[in-house]
C-alpha positions in Angstrom: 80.7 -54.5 43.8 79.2 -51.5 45.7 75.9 -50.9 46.1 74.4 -48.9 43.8 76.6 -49.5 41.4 75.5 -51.4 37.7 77.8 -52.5 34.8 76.8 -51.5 31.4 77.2 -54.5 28.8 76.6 -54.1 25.7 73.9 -55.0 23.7 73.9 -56.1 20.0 76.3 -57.2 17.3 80.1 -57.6 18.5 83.2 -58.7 16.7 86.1 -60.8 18.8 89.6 -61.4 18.0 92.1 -64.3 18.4 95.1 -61.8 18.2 98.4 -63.7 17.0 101.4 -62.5 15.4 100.9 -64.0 12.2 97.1 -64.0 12.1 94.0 -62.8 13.5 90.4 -64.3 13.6 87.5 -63.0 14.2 84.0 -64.0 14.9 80.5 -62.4 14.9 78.0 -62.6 17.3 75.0 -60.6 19.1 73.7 -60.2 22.5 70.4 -61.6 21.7 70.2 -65.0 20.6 74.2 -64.9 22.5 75.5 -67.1 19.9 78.9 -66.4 18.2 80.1 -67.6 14.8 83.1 -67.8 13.4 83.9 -65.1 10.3 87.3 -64.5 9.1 91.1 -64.9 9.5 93.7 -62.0 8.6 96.7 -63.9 7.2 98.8 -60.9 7.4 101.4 -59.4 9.7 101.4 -55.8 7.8 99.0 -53.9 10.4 97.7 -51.5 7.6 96.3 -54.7 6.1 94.8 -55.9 9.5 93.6 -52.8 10.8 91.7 -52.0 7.3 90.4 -55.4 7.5 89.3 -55.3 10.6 87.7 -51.5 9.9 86.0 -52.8 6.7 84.3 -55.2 8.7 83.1 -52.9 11.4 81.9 -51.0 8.5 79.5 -54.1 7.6 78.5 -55.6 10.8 78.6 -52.2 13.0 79.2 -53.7 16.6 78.2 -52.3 19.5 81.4 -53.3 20.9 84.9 -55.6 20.1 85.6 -58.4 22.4 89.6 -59.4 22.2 91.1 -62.9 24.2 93.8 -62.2 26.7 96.1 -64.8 26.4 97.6 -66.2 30.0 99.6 -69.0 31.6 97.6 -71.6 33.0 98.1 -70.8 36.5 96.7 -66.6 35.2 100.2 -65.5 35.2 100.4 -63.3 32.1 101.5 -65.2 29.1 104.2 -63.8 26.2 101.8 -62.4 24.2 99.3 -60.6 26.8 101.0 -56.9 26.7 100.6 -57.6 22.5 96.8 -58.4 22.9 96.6 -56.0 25.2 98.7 -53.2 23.3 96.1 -55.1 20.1 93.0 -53.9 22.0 94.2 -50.4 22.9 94.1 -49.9 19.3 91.2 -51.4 18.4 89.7 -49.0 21.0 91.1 -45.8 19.7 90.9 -46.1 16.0 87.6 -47.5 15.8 86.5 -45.1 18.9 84.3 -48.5 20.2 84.2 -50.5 23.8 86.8 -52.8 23.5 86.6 -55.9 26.8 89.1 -58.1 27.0 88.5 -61.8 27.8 90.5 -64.9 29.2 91.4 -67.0 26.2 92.7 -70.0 27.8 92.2 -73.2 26.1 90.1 -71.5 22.9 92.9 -73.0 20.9 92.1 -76.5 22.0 88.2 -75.9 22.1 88.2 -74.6 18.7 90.6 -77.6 17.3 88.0 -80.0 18.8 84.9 -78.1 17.3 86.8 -78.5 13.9 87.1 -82.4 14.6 83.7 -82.5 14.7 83.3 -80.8 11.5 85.5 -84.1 10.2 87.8 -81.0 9.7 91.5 -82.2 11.1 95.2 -81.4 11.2 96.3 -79.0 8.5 93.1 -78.7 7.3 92.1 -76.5 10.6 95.0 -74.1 10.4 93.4 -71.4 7.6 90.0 -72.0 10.0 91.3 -72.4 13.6 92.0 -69.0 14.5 88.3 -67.3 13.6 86.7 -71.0 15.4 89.1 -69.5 18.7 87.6 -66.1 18.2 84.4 -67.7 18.1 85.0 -69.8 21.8 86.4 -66.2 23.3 83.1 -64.7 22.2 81.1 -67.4 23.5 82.9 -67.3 26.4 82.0 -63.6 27.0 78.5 -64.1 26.0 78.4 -67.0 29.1 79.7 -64.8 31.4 79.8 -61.4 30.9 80.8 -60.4 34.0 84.0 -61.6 33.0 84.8 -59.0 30.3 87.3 -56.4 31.4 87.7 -52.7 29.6 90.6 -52.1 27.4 
């Protein structure tokens, strides 16, 4: 980075999104304690449904910014569903008119299937829960490193 030059994060409440086709979770966290929990799932594909979801809970928690995992291939290449997360993001950013980052979401899925376990929470069971627990490891994961948070 050049001299002279200092990144911004923000500070307080944000909201993060596991961005699928069929559902979307979300978790809630803030900069402080930089702890992030798991709050909700959007079991619906109609994006009036999701986006006035998603506005009703900015309304509540007013974040000073949304957090949204970037899905990629193991190896970084991008995935099938990284121009949708992107495209997602984009969105978020104009309707809601708030900094939108985007974050590497590899192996939240997996992280957030084992946190489950440990809740003696397992197979079918996780699938209503898993998506907002995966929102909940791409926040933390943003909260660990913020560095690693790139602008919509």
């Amino acid at each position: 980075m050049p001299e002279g030059v200092t990144i911004a994060f923000p500070s307080g409440t944000l909201l993060a999104f596991d961005f699928g086709t069929r559902r979307i979770g979300i978790a809630v966290g803030n900069t402080i304690s930089a702890t992030a929990n798991p709050l909700a799932t959007i079991d619906d594909e109609r994006n009036e449904v999701r986006f006035s979801t998603i506005g009703a809970l900015i309304h509540e928690w007013q974040p000073a910014a949304l957090v949204v995992g970037l899905p990629c291939n193991d190896d970084g290449s991008p995935h099938e569903l990284t121009a949708l997360c992107r495209r997602f993001a984009n969105r978020l950013k104009g309707r809601f008119n708030l900094p939108t980052l985007l974050v590497d979401e590899r192996y939240t899925s997996a992280a957030a299937s084992s946190a489950l376990d440990e809740r003696g929470i397992h197979g079918r069971k996780q699938k209503p829960l898993l998506d907002q627990y995966a929102a909940q490891q791409i926040l933390q994961a943003y909260f660990d490193e913020p560095s690693s948070g790139i602008p919509a």
